[in-house]
MMTF fields as JSON, N, C-alpha, C and O atoms, coordinates in Angstrom:
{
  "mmtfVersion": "1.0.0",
  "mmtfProducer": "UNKNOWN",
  "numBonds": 295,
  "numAtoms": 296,
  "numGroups": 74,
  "numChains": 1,
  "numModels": 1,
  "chainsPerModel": [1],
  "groupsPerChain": [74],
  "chainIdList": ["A"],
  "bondAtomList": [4, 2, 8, 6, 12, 10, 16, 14, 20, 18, 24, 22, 28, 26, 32, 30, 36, 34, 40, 38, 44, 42, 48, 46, 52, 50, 56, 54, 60, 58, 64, 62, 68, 66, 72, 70, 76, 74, 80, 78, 84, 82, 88, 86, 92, 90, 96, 94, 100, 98, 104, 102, 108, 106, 112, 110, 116, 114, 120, 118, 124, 122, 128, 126, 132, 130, 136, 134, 140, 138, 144, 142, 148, 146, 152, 150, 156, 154, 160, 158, 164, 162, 168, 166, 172, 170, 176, 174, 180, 178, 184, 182, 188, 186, 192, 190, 196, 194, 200, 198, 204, 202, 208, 206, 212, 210, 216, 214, 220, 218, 224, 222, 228, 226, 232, 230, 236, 234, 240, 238, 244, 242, 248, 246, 252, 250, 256, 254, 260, 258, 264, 262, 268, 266, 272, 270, 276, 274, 280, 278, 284, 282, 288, 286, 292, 290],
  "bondOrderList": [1, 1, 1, 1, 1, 1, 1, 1, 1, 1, 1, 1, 1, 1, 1, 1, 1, 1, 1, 1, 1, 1, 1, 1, 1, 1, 1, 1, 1, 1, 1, 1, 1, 1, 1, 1, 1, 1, 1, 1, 1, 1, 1, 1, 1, 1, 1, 1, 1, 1, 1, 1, 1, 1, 1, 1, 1, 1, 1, 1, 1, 1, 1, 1, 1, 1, 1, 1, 1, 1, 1, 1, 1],
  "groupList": [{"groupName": "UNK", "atomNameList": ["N", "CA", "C", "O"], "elementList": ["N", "C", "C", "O"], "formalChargeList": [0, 0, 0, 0], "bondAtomList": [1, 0, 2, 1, 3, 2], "bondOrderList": [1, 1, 2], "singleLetterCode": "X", "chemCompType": "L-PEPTIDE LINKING"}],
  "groupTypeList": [0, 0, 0, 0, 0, 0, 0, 0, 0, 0, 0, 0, 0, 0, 0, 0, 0, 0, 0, 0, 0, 0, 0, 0, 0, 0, 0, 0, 0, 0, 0, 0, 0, 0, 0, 0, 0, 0, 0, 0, 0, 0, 0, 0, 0, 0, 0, 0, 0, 0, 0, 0, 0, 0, 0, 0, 0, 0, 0, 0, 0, 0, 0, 0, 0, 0, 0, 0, 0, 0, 0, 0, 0, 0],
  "groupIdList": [1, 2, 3, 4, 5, 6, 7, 8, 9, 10, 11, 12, 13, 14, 15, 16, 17, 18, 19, 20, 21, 22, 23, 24, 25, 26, 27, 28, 29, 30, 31, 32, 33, 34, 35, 36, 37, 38, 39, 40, 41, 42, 43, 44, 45, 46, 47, 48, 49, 50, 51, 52, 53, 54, 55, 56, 57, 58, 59, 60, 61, 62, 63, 64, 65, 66, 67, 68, 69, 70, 71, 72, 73, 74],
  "secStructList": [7, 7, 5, 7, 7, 3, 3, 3, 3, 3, 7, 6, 6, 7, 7, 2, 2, 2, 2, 2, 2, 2, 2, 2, 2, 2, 2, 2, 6, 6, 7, 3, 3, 3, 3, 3, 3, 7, 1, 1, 1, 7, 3, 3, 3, 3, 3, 7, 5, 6, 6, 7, 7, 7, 7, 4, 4, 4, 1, 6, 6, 3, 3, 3, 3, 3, 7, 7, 7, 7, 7, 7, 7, 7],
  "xCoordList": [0.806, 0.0, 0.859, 0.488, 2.182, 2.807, 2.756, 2.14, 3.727, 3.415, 3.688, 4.647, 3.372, 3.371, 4.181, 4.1, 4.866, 5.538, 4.925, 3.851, 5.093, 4.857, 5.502, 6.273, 5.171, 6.105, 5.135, 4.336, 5.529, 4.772, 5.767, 6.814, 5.078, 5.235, 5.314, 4.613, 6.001, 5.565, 5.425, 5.794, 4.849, 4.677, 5.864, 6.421, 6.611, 8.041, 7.974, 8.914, 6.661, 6.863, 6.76, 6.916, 6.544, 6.493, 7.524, 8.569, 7.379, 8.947, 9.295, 8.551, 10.715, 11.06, 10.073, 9.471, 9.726, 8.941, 7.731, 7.261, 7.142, 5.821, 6.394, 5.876, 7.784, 8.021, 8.191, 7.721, 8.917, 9.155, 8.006, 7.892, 6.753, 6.01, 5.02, 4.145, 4.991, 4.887, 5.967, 5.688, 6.916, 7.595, 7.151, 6.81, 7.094, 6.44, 5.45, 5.367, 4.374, 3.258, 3.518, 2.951, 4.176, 4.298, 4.566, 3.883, 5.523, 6.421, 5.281, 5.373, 4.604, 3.201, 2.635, 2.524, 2.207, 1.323, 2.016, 1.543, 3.156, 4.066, 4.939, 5.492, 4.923, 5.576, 7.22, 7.674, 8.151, 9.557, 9.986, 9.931, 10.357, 11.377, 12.214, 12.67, 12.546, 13.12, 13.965, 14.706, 13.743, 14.25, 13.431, 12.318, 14.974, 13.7, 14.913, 16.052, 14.766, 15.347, 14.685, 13.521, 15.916, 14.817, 15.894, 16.265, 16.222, 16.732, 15.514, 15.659, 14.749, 13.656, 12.629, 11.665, 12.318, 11.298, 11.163, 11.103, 11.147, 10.598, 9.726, 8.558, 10.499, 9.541, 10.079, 11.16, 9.283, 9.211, 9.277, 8.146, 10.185, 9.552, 9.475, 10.347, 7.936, 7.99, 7.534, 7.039, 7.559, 6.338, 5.506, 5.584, 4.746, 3.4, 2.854, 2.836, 2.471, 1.949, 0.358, -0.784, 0.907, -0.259, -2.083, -2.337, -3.035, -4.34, -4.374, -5.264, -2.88, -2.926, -3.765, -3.692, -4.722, -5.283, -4.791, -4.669, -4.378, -4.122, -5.019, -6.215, -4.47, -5.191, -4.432, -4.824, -2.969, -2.086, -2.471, -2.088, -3.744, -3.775, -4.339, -4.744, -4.978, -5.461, -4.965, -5.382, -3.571, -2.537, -2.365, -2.154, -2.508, -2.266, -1.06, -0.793, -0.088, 1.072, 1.789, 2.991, 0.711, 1.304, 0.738, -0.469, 1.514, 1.117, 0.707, -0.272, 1.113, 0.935, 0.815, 1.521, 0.517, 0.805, 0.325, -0.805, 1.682, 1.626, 2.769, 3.75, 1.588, 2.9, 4.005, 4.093, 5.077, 6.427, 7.083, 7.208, 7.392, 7.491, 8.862, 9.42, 9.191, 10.082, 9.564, 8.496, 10.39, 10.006, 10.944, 11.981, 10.638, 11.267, 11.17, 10.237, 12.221, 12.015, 12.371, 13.433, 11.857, 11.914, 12.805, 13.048],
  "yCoordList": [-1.19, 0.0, 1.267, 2.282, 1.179, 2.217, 2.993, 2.684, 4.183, 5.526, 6.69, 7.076, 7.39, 8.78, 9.897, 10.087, 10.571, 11.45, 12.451, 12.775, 13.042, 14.015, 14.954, 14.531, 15.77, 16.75, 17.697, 18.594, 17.13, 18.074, 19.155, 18.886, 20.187, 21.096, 21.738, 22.623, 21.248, 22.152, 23.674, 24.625, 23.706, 24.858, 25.455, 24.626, 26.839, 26.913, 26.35, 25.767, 26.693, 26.731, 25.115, 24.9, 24.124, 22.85, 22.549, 23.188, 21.307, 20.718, 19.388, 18.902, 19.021, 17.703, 16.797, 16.219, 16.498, 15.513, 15.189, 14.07, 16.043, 16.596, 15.597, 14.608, 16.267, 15.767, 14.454, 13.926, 13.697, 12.212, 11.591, 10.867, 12.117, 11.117, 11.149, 10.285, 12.008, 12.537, 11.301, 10.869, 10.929, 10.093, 8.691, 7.814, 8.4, 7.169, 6.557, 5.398, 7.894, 7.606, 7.333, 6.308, 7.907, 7.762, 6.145, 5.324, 5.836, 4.478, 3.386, 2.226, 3.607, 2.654, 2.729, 1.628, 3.76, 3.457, 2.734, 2.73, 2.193, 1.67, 2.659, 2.278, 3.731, 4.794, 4.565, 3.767, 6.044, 5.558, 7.768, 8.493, 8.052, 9.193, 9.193, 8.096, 10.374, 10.316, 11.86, 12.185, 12.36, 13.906, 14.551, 14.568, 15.051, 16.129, 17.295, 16.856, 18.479, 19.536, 20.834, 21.042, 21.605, 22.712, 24.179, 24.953, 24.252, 25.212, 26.47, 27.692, 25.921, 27.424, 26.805, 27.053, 26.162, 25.541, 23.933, 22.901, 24.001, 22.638, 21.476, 21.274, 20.707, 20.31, 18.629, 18.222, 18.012, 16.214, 15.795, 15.93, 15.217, 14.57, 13.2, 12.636, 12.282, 10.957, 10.667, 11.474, 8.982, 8.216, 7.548, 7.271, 7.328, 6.599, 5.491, 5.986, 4.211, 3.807, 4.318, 4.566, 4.318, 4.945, 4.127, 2.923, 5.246, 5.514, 4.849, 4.128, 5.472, 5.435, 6.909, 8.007, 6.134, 7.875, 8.233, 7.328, 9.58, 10.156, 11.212, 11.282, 11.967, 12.725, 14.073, 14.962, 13.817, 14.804, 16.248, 16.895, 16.759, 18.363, 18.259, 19.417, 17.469, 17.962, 18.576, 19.417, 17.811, 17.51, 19.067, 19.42, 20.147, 21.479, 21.877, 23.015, 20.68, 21.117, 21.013, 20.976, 20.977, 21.274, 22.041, 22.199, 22.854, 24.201, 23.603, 24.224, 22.407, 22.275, 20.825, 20.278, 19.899, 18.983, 19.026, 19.338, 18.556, 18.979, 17.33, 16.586, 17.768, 16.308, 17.425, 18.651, 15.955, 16.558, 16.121, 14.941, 17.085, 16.796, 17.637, 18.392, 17.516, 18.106, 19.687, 19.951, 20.552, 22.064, 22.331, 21.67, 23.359, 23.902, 25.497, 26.074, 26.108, 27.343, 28.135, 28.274, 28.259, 28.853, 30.234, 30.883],
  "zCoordList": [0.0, 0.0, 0.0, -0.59, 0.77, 0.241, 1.807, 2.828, 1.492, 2.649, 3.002, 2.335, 3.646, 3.592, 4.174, 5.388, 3.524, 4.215, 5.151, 4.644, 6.196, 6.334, 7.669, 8.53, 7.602, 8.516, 9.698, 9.427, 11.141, 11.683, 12.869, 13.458, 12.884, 13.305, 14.968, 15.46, 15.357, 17.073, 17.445, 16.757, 18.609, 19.16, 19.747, 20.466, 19.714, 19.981, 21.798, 22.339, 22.492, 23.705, 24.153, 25.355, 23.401, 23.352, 24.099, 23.975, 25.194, 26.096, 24.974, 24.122, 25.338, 24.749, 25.272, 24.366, 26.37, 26.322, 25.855, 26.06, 25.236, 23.975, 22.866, 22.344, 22.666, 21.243, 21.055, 20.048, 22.033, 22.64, 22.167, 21.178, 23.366, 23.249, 21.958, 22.014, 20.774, 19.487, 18.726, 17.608, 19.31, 18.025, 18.908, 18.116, 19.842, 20.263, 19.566, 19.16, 19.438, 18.955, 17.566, 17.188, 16.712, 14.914, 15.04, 14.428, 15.815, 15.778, 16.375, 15.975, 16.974, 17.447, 16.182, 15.645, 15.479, 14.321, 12.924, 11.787, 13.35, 12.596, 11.551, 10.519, 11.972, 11.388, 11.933, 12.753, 10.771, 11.122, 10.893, 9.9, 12.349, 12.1, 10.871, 10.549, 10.009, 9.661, 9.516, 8.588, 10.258, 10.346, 11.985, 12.511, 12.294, 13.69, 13.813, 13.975, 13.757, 13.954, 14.839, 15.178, 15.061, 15.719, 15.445, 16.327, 14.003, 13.928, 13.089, 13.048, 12.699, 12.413, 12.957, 12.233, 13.8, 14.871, 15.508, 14.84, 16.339, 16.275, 15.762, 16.093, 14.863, 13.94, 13.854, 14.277, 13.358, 12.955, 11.762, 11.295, 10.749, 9.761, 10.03, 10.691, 9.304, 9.442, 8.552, 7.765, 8.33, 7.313, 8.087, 9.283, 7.338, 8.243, 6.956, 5.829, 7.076, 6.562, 5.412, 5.796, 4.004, 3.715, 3.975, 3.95, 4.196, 4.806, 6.666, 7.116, 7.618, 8.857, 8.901, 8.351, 10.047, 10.468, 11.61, 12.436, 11.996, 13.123, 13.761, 13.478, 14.559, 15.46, 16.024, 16.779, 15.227, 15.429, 15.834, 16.809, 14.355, 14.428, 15.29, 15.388, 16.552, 17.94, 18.895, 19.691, 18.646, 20.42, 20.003, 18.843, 21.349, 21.959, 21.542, 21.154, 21.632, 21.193, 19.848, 19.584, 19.083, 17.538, 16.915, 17.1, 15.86, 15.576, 14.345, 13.932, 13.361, 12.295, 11.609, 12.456, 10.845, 10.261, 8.742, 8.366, 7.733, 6.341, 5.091, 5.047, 4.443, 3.846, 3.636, 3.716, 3.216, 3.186, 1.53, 1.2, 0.766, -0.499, -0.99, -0.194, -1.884, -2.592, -2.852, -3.403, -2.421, -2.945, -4.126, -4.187, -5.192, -5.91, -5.8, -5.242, -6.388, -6.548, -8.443, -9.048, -8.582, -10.517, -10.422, -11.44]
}
């Protein structure tokens, strides 16, 4: 079936342990980290098995969730 990139976003005032238990959860849904940085915010990239549903844009402590794709600029 394939799967999905995508990238989510924290809140700057977010603690590490927000984010922790944020990659726990990807990795329960059989998802796999594959990027986490926090130099222009705190943010996640993962895959997720494609049509896993989540619940992400709920948790208080995320500002955002967006697939994650190749950008270009012209």
């Amino acid at each position: 079936m394939g799967e999905v990139k995508k990238i989510i976003r924290f809140k700057p005032e977010t603690p590490e342990e927000e984010i922790n238990k944020t990659e726990e959860q990807i990795k329960k849904l059989g998802g796999k980290i594959t990027g986490k940085t926090t130099i222009t915010g705190k943010t996640l990239m993962f895959t997720l098995p494609a049509g896993t549903i989540t619940t992400f844009d709920t948790n208080e402590h995320i500002a955002g969730v967006e697939d994650d794709g190749v950008v270009t600029i012209q």
